[in-house]
FIROMI-145553 format. One record per residue (C-alpha): residue number from 1; residue in one letter; x, y, z. Coordinates in Angstrom, 1 decimal, always signed. Example, Ala and Ser with C-alpha at 12.3 -4.5 7.8 and 13.67 -1.06 7.14 Angstrom:
BEGIN
n: 1, res: a, x: +12.3, y: -4.5, z: +7.8
n: 2, res: s, x: +13.7, y: -1.1, z: +7.1
***
This chain:
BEGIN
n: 1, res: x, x: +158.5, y: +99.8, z: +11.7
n: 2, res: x, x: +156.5, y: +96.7, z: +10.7
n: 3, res: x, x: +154.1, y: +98.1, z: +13.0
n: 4, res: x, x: +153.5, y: +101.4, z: +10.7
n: 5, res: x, x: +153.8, y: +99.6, z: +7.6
n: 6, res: x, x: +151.0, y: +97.3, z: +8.5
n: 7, res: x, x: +149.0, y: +100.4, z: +9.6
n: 8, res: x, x: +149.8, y: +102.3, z: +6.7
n: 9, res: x, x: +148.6, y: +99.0, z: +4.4
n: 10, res: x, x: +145.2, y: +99.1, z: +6.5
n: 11, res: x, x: +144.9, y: +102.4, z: +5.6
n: 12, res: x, x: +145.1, y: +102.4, z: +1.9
n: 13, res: x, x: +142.9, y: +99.2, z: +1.7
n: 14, res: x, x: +140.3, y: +101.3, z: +3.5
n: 15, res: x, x: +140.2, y: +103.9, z: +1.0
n: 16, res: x, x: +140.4, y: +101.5, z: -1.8
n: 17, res: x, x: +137.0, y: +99.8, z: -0.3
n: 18, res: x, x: +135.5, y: +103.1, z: +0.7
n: 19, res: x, x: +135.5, y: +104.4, z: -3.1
n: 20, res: x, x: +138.7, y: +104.4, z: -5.1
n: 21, res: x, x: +138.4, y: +102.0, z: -8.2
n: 22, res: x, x: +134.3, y: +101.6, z: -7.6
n: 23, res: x, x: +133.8, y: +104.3, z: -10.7
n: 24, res: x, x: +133.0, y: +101.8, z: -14.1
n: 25, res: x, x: +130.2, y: +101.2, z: -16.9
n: 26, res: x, x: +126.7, y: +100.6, z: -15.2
n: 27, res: x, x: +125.7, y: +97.0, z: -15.7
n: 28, res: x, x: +126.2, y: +95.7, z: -18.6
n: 29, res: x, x: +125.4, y: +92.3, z: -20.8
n: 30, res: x, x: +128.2, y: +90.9, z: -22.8
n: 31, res: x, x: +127.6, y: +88.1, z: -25.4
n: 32, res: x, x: +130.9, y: +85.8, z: -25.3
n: 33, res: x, x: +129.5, y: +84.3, z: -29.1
n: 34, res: x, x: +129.0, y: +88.6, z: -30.1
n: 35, res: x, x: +132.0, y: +90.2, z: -30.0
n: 36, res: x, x: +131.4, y: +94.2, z: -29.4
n: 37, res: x, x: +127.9, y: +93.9, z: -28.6
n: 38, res: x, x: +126.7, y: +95.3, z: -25.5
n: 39, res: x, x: +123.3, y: +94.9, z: -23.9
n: 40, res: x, x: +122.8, y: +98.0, z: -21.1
n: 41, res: x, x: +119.5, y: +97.4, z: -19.1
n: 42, res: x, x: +118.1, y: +101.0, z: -17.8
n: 43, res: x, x: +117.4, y: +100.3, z: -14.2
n: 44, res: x, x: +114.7, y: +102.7, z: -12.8
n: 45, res: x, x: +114.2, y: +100.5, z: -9.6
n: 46, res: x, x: +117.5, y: +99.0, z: -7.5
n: 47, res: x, x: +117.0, y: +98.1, z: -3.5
n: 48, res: x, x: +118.6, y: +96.0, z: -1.5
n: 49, res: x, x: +118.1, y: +94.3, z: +2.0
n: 50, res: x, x: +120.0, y: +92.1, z: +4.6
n: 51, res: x, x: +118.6, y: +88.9, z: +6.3
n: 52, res: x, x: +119.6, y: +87.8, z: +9.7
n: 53, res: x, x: +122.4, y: +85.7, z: +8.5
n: 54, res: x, x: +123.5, y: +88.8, z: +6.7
n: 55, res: x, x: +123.1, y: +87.8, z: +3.7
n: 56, res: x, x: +122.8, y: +90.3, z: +1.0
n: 57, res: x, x: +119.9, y: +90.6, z: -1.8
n: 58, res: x, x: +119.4, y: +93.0, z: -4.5
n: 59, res: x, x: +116.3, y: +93.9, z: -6.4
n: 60, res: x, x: +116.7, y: +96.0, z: -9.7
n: 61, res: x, x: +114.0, y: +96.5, z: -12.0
n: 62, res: x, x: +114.4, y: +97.7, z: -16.0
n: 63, res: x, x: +112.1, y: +99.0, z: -18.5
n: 64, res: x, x: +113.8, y: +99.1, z: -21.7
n: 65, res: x, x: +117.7, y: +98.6, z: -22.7
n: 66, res: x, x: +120.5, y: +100.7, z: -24.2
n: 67, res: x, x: +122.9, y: +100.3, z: -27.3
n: 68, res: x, x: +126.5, y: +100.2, z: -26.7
n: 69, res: x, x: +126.5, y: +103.9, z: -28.6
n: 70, res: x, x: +123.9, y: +105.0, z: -25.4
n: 71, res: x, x: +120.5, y: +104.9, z: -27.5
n: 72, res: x, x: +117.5, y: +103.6, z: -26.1
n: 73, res: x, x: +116.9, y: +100.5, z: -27.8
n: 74, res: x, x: +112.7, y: +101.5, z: -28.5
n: 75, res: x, x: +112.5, y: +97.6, z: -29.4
n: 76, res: x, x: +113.1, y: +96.5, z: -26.6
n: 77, res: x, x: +111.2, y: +99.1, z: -25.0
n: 78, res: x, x: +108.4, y: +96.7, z: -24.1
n: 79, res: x, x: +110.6, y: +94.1, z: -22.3
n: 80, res: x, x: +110.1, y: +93.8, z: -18.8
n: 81, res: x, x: +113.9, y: +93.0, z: -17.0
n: 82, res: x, x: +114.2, y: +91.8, z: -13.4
n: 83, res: x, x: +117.5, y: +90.6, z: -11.9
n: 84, res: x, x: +117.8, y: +89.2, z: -8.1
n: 85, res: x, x: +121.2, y: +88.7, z: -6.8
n: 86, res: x, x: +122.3, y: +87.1, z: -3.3
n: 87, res: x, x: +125.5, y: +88.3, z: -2.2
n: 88, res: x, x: +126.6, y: +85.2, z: +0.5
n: 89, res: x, x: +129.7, y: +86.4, z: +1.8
n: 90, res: x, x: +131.0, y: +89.9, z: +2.1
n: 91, res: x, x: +134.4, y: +90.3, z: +1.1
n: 92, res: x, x: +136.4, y: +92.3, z: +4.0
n: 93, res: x, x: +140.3, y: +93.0, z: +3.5
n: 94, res: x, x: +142.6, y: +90.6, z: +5.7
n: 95, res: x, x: +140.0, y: +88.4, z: +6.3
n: 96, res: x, x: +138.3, y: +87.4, z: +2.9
n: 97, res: x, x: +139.5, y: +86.7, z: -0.9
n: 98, res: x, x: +139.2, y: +90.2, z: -3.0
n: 99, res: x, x: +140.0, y: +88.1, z: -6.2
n: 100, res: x, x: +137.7, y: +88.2, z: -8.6
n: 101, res: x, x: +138.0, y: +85.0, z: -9.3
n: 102, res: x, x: +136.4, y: +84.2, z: -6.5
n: 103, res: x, x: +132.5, y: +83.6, z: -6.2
n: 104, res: x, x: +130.4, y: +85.4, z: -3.3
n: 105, res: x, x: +127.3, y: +86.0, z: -5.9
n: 106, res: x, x: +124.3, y: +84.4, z: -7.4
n: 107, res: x, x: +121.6, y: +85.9, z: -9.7
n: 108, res: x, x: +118.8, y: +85.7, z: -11.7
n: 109, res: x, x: +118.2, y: +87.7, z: -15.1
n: 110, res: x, x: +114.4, y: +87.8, z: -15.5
n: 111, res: x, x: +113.3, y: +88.8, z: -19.3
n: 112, res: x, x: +109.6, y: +89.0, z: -20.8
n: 113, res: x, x: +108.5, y: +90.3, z: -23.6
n: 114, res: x, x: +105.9, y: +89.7, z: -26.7
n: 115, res: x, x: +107.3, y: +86.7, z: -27.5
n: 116, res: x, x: +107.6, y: +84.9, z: -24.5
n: 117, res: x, x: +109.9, y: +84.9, z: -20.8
n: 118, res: x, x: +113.1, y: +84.1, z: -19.9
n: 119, res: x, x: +115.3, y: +83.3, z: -17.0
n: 120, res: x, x: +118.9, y: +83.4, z: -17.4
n: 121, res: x, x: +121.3, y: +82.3, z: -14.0
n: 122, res: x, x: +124.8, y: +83.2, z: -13.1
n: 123, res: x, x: +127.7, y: +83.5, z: -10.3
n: 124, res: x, x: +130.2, y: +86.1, z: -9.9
n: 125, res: x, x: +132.2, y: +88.4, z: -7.9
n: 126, res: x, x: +130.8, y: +91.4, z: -5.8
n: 127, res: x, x: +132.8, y: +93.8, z: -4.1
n: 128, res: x, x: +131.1, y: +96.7, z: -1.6
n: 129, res: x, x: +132.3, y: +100.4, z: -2.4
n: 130, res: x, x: +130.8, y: +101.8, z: +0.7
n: 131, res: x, x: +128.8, y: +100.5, z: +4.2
n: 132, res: x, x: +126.7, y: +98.1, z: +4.1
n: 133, res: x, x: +123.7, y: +98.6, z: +5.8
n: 134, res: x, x: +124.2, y: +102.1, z: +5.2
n: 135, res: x, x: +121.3, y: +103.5, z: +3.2
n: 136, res: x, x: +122.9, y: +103.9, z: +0.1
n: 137, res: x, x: +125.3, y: +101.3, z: -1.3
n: 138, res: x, x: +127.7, y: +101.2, z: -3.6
n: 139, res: x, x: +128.4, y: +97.8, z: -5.7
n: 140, res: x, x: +130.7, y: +96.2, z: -8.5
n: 141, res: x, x: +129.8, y: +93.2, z: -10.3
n: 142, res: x, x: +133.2, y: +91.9, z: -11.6
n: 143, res: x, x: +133.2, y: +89.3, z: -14.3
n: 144, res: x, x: +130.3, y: +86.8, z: -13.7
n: 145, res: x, x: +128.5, y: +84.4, z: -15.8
n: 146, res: x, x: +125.3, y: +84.4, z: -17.7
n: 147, res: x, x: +123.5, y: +81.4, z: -19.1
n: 148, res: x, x: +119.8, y: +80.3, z: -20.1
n: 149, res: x, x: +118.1, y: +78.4, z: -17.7
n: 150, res: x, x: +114.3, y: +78.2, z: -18.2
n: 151, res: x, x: +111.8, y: +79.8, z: -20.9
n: 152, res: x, x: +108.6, y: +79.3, z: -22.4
n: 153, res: x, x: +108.4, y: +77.8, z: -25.7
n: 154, res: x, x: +108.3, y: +80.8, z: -28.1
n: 155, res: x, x: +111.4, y: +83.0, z: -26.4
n: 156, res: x, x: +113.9, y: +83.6, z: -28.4
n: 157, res: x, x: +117.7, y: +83.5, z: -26.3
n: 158, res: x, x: +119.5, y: +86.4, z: -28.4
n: 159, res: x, x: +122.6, y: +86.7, z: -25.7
n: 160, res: x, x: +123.2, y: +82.9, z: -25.3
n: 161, res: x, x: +126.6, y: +82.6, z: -22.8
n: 162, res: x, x: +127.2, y: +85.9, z: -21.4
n: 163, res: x, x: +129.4, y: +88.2, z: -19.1
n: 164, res: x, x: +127.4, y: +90.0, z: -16.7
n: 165, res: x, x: +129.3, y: +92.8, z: -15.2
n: 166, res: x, x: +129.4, y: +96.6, z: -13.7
n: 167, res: x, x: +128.6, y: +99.3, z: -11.0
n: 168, res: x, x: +125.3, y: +99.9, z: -9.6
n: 169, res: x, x: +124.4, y: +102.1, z: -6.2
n: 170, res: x, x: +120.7, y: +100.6, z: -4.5
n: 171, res: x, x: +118.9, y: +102.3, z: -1.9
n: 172, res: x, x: +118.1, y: +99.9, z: +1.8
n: 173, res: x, x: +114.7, y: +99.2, z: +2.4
n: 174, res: x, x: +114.2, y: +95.5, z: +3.6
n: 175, res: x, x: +110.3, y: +95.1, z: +3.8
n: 176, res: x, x: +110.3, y: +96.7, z: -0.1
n: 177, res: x, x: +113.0, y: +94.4, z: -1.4
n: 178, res: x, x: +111.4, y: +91.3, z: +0.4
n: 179, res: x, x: +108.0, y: +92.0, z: -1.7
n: 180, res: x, x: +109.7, y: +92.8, z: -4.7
n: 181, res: x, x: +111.6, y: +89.7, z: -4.8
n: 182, res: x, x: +108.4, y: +87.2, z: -3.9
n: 183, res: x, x: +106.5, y: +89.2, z: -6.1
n: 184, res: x, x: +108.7, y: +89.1, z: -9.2
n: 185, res: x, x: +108.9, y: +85.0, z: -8.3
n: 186, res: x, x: +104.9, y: +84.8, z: -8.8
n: 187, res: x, x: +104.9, y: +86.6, z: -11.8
n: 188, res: x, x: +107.6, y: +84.7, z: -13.7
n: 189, res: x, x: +105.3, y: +81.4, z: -12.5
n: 190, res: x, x: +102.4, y: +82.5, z: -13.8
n: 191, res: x, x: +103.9, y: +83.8, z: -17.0
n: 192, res: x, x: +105.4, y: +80.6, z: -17.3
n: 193, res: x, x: +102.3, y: +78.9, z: -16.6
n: 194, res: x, x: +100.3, y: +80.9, z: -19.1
n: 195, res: x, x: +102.4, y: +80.4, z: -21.5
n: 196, res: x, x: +102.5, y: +76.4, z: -21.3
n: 197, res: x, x: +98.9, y: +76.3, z: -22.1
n: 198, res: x, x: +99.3, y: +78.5, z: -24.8
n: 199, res: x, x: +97.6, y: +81.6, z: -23.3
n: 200, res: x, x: +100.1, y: +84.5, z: -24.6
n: 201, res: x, x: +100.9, y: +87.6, z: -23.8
n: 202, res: x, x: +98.8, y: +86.4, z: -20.5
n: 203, res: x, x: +95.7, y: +88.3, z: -19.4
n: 204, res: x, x: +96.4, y: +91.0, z: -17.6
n: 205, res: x, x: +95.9, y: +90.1, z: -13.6
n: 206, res: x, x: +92.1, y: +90.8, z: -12.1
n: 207, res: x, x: +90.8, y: +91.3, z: -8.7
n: 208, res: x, x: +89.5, y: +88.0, z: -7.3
n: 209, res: x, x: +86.4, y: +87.4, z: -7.6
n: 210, res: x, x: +85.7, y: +85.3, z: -5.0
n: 211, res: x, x: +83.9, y: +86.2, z: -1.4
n: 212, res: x, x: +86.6, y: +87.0, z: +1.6
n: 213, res: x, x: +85.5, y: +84.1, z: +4.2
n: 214, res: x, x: +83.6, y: +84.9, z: +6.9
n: 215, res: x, x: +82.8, y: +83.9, z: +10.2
n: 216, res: x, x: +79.8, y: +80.8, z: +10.4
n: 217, res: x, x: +76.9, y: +82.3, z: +11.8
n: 218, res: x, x: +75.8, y: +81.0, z: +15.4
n: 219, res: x, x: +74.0, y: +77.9, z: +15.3
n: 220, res: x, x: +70.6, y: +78.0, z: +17.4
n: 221, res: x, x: +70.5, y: +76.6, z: +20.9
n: 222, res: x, x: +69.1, y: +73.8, z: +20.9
n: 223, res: x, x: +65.5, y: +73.5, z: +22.8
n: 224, res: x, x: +65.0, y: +71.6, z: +25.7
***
């Protein structure tokens, strides 16, 4: 009998991690200091890959934001939005914490715009909805944190302390999510860096315009 109660119990958590419950708001930014207010990033890009310590990492990639009555914010429209996330730990029923309470997640909430660029750094909770490794995968951010960590000199923090929280499906593709993430690294250092000698919005990038290296030419044999 304790046999088929235990099996029973294995069975339900299964189909609890497999999809029941994942269904939620897409993620969503909640100033603790504004109460009601709601900042929705539209996320046109969201890929994820796994390193050989299976480790998890997330790329998403917004455009513009919503309201909380599901506008498009056109002000924002220009802002460019970048979050990474590590996922260090997967949590696994039996085995692992499913509290929420508990932290398996870092991130980092990238924002430029006219004025300036901002990086914002958290920990949370992240619970899987369906395989991972599998090409699609589902995801819940549960109750993290959100705070201010770097910006130039002329950004303006609008969101202060928030919670960062909500559903989100990415797509696998490890070499993509790799070159994202370095990628998104340089850019926020050169922003950063054009903007601490006063050169902003920063020019646009350009091809280099230096000469690929080449080979020395042969010197002559020498005469005898």
């Amino acid at each position: 009998m304790k046999l088929m109660r235990g099996m029973i119990c294995l069975v339900v958590l299964a189909l609890a991690m497999a999809g029941c419950g994942y269904g939620g708001n897409p993620l969503r930014i909640e100033p603790i200091a504004l109460k009601g207010a709601i900042i929705e990033p539209v996320f046109q890009q969201a890929w994820y890959r796994i390193d050989r310590d299976q480790n998890v990492y997330f790329y998403l990639k917004a455009a513009n934001t919503k309201t909380a009555s599901g506008a498009t914010n056109s002000r924002n429209a220009t802002s460019d939005q970048t979050v990474v996330i590590r996922v260090f730990w997967q949590p696994v029923g039996g085995r692992t914490s499913l509290n929420a309470a508990a932290l398996n997640t870092t991130f980092r909430y990238v924002v430029t715009n006219a004025t300036g660029a901002g990086s914002y750094e958290g920990a949370g909770f992240i619970r899987f909805y369906s395989k991972v490794g599998g090409k699609r995968l589902k995801v819940r951010l549960i109750d993290s944190d959100l705070r201010l960590t770097e910006a130039t000199a002329n950004f303006v923090d609008t969101i202060k302390r928030s919670r960062f929280r909500g559903t989100f499906t990415a797509t696998r593709d490890d070499s993509r999510t790799l070159g994202l993430m370095l990628d998104a690294q340089r850019d926020f250092f050169a922003k950063t860096f054009a903007a601490s000698k006063g050169e902003w919005p920063p020019a646009p990038a350009t091809a280099p315009t230096t000469r690929p290296a080449t080979a020395p030419a042969t010197a002559p044999a020498a005469s005898h």
